[in-house]
N, C-alpha and C positions, 0 to 999 in steps of 0.2 A: 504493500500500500504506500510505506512514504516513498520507496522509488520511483514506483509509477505518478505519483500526486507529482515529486519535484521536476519528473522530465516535463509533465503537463502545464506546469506555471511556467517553465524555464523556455516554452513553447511560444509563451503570449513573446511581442515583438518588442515588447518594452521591457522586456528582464532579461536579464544578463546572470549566465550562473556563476558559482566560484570555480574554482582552478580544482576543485574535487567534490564531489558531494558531503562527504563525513569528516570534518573535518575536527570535531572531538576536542574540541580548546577548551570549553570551560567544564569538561570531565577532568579529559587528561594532563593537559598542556599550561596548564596558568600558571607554571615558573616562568614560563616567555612570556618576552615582552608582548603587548598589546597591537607592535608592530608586526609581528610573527603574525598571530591571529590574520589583521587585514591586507597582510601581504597575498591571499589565497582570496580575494578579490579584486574584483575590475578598478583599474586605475580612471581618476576622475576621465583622461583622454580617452578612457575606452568608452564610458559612459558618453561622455557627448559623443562622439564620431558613431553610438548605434541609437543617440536618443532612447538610451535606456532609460527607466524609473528608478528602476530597482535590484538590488540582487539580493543572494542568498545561500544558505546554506543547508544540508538535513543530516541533522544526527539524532539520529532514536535511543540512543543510550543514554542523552541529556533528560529526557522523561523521567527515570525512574530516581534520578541523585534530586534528594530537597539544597542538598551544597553547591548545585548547576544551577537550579531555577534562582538563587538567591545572589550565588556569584556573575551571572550574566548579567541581569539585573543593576546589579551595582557595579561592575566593570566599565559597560556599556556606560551608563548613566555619570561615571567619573568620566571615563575617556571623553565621549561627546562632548560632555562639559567640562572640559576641561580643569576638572577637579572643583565648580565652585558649583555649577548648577545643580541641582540635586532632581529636578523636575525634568530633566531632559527626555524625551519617550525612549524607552530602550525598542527594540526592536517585534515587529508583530510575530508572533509565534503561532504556528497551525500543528496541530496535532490530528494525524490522521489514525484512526481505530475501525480495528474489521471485528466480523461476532467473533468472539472470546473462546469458541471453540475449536473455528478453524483455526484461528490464526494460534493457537496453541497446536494441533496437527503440523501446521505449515514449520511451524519451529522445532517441533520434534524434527521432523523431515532434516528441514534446515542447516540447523546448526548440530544436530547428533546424530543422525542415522549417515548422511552424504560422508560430512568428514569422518566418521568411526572408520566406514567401510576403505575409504581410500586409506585410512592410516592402516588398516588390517591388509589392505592389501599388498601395501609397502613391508609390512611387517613378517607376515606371518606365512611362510613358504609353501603352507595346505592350501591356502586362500586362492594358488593361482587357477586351479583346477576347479575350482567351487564359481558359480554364479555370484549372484550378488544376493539373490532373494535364500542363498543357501546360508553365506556368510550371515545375514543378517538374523536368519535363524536361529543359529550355531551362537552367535557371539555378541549380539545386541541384545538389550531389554527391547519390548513391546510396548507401544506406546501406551495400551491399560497399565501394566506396571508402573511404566512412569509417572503417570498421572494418578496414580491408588499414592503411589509413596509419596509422591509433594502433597496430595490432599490431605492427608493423616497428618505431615505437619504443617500446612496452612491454617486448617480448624484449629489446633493448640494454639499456632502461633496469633492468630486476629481474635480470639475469644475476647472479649472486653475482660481489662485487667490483665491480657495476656502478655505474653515476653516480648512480642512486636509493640505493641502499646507503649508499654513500662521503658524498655529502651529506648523507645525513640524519647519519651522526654527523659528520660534521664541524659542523653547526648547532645539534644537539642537543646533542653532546656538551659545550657550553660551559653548559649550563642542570641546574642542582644538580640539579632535579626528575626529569632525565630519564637522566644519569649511570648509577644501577646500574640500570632497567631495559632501556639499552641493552647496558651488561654481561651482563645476565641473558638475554636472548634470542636477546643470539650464542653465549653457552654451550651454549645449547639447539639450536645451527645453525637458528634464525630469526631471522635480523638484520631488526632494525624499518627501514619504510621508509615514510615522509612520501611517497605517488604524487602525490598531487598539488600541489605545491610543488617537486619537482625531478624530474619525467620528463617534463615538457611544455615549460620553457623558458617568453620572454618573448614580449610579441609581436614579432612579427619589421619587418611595416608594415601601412600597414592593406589594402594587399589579401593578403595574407599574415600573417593572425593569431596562427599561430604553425608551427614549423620542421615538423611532422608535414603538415603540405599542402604543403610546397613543392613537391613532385611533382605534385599534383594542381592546384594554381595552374598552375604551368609547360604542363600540355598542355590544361587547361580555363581560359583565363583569361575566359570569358565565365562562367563559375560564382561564385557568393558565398559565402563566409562571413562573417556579420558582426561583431566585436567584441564585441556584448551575447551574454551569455549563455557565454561562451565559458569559464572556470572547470565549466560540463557540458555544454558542446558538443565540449571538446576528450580529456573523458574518459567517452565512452559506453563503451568496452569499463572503463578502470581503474577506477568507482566503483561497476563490479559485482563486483569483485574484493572482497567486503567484508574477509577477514580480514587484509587489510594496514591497513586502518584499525583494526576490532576490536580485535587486537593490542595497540594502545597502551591503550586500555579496561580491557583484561581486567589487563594491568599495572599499571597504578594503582589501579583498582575492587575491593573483596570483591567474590568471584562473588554472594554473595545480593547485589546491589546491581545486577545486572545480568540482562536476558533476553533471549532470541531469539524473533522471531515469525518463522515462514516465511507470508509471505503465502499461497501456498497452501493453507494449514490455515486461514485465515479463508474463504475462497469454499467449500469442502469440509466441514470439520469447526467451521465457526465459534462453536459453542456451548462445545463442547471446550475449543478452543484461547481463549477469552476465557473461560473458568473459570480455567485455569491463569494467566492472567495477573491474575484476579480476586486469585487465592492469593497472586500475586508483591507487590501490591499491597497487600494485605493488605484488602481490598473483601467485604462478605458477599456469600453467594451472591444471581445475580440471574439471570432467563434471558434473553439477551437477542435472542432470538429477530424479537422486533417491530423491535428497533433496527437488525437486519442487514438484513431484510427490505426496509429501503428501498433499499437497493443499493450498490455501489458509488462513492466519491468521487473528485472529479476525474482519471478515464481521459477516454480516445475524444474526440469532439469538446467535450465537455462539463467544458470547465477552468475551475476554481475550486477551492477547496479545500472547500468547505461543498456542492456541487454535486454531488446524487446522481445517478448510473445506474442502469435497473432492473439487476436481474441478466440477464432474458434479454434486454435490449438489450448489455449488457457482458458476455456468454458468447460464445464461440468454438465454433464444431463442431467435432470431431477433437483435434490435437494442434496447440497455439498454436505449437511450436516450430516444426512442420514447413510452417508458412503464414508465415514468417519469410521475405524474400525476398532469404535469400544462395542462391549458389552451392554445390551438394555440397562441393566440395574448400575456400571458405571457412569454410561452416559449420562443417566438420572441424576446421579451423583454430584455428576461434575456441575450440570444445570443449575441442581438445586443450591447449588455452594453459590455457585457464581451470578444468580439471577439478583441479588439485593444488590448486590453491588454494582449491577447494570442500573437498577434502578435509582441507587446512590448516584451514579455518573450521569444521566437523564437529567433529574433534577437539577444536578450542579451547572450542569451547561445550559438547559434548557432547551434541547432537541433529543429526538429519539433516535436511534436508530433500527432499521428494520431487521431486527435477532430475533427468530424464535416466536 
């Protein structure tokens, strides 16, 4: 979803993209200067000679850190103003979200099943002879196990009063910036919770990467998880939970400063829904019909970030949920965990999107 969204804005005639899509500064990089950062976009010459508006960047990793939403934020808003303004607009931020089920599949896929297999295949001298649907048998989890083990510690961990709770103020709480908005959202009975920095724990060893497999290590120890990737290997089900991350956003941010795409509505209604965000942007009208039309970015076998799909290779017949290959009573499961929390993020934005 966010590759496909940024090839699609980076489409209209008036945006200019950056010299990379991900470019991870205010996760990874905030010991470099602030010159680093906007080195990896267009120079004012580039801008006039295409009569650009605007440019930009996408990095999905910045969602889940409340230390990104809060350091951009005030980077931006020092740098721009140069150290005096405080009121400066920091930059419009769109967050695009697909239903919570697939795009948990899709990152199983993704990030653990593709890389495992190529790393076994490098590895492992049986593997040459073996398919891949053989390998994945032999020496992957399934994607119910993996989602049975993070649900069992998701439920512990967001129970009110639980260790996600309790740690996030206890870390938070010592940081000025973050003080009254965790006051302010437990007044509200939504106490903010950092999922991914305390309901996963560290690694444990390395054939045990982190405590949510130790069951699954214990009666499969011929299976892998590997170490890389595992910050979204360890939260397929929590980083579909978006409105625990949102939450810190919508706290610091003006709402005009902030939007929601449901990936949905770009496959469906995508002229639509990239008007409205034309509007958000503040972008003249443009149609961008020809730009959609190339299809979809980095899904299916086809990763990369710049790397289209047609549409009717990247279309599904039926219902994508129901070719999802849990079990009735897990799929329930997973639903029923994650359907308040849909509802939490509804509200907080103030659009639905079409899940279920």
């Amino acid at each position: 979803g966010t590759s496909s969204l940024y090839q699609y804005i980076t489409g209209h005639p008036r945006v200019m993209p950056a010299k990379e899509k991900q470019i991870h500064y205010f996760k990874n990089a905030t010991d470099r200067p602030m010159s680093w950062y906007l080195s990896h976009f267009p120079s004012a010459e580039d801008f006039l000679s295409h009569r650009a508006l605007i440019t930009g960047e996408a990095s999905p990793g910045y969602l889940v850190r409340p230390n990104v939403a809060f350091s951009l934020q005030h980077l931006m808003r020092k740098y721009a103003g140069n150290g005096q303004d405080e009121s400066v607009s920091v930059p419009k931020i769109i967050t695009a979200v697909r239903n919570p089920l697939e795009r948990s599949w899709s990152s199983y896929n993704y990030n653990y099943v593709h890389p495992t297999l190529d790393k076994i295949k490098e590895e492992y001298s049986v593997a040459v002879n073996m398919t891949d649907e053989e390998i994945q048998k032999r020496y992957l989890f399934s994607f119910e196990q993996m989602v049975k083990a993070e649900l069992d510690v998701l439920k512990e961990c967001l129970k009110p009063y639980g260790q996600g709770e309790s740690e996030t103020k206890r870390v938070y709480g010592d940081k000025d910036w973050a003080v009254s908005i965790l006051r302010q959202k437990e007044a509200e009975g939504i106490p903010l919770v950092a999922i991914d920095e305390f309901c996963y724990g560290e690694i444990v060893s390395q054939s045990l990467p982190r405590r949510q497999w130790k069951k699954l290590v214990e009666e499969h120890p011929e299976k892998v998880i590997y170490p890389e990737n595992l910050h979204v290997v360890q939260s397929i089900v929590g980083r579909s939970l978006y409105t625990l991350s949102l939450e810190w956003w919508y706290a610091l941010y003006p709402r005009s400063d902030l939007h929601l795409v449901c990936s949905e509505d770009l496959k469906y209604s995508a002229n639509e829904e990239l008007a409205e965000v034309s509007e958000f942007l503040g972008l003249p009208d443009f149609d961008f019909t020809e730009v959609v039309s190339k299809g979809m970015y980095n899904v299916g076998e086809n990763r990369g970030y710049y790397t289209a799909t047609s549409w009717s290779s990247a279309s599904f017949t039926g219902n994508v949920t129901d070719q999802i290959p849990l079990s009735k009573d897990m799929k329930e499961e997973y639903l029923s965990f994650t359907r308040p929390y849909n509802e939490r993020l509804y509200k907080l934005v103030g659009k639905r999107c079409n899940w279920w």
